[in-house]
C-alpha positions in Angstrom: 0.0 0.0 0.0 0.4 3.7 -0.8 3.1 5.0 2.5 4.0 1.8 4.1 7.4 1.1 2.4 5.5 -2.1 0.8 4.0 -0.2 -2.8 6.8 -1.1 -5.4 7.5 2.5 -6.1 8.0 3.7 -2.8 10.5 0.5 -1.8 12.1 2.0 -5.3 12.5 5.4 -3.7 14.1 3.8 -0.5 17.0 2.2 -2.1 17.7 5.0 -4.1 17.8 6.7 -0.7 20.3 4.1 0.6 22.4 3.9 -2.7 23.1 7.4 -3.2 24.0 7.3 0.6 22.3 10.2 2.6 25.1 12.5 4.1 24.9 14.1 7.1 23.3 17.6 7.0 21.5 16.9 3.5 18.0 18.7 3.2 15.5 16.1 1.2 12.8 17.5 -0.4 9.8 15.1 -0.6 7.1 16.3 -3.4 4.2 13.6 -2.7 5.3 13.2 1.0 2.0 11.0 1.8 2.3 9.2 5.5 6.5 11.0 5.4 7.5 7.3 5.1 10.9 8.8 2.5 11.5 11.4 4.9 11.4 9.3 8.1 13.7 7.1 5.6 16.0 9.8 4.7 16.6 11.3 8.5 17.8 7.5 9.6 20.3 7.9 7.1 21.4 11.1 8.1 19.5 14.1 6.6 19.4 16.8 8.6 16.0 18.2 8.2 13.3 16.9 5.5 10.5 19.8 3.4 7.5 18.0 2.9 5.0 19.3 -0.2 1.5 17.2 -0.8 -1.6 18.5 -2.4 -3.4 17.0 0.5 -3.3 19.0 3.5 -4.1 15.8 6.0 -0.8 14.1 4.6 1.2 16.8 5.4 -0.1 16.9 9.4 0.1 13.0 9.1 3.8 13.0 7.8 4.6 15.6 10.5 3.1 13.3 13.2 4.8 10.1 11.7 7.9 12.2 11.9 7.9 12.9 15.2 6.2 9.6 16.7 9.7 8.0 15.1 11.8 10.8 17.2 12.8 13.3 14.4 10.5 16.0 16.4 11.1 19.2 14.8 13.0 17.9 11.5 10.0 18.3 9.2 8.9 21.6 7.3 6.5 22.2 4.3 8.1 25.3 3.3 11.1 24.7 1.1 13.6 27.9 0.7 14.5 28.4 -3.2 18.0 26.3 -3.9 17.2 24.5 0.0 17.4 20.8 -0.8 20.5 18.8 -1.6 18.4 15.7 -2.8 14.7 15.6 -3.8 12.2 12.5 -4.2 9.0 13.2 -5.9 7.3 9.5 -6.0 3.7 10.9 -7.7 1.8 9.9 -10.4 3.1 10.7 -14.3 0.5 13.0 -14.7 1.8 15.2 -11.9 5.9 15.1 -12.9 5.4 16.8 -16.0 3.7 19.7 -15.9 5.5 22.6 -16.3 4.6 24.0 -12.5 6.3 20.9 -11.4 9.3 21.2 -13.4 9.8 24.3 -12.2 9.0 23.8 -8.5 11.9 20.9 -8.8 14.5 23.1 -10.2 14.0 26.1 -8.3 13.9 23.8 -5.3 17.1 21.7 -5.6 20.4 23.4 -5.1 22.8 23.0 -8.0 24.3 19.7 -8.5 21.6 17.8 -6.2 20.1 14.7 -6.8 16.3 13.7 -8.1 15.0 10.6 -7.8 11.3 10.8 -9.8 8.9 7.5 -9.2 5.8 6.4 -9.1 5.5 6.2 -13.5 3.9 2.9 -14.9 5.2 1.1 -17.6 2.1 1.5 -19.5 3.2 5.7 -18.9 
């Protein structure tokens, strides 16, 4: 399911979390940010603070709450500073990645030379 770490997509985004090896004090930026299940991900790796966006305002309380239940109290945001993220994830549907607002909101959002990870696109897309 959608924000358990079991959807295909989302187990996708973790390893490319692990792979490209969190450092300390990196800044992900997680555009979908559901139950904060990449974020939680990314601060036991050893991000420094995550920026949640979601067009749904109840996943953005949840991800806070999932965030802090696991101990990262106070190392979630949903306001993201232009150039403020060293690595994004955006695991959301095709439809979403390209339209030009989300292009935009990606590249303003990611500092130079910081990595992207996009998910959550079918096959069949």
């Amino acid at each position: 399911g959608w924000g358990t770490g079991v959807h295909p997509t989302t187990r996708l985004c973790l390893e490319w979390l692990g792979d490209h090896g969190v450092k300390d004090g990196d800044i992900l930026l997680d555009y979908g940010c559901g139950s904060g299940i990449l974020s939680i991900a990314a601060l036991h790796f050893g991000a420094s603070r995550c920026i949640g966006v979601d067009v749904e305002a109840e996943a953005l309380v949840t991800a806070e709450r999932n965030i802090e239940l696991n101990g990262w109290d106070g190392r979630f945001q949903d306001v993201c500073p232009p150039r403020g993220a060293s690595l994004c994830v955006a695991n959301i549907l095709i439809g979403q990645l390209v339209r030009p607002s989300m292009v935009a909101a990606l590249t303003t959002n990611l500092e130079d030379g910081g990595l992207l990870c996009l998910s959550g696109i079918s096959r069949e897309k």
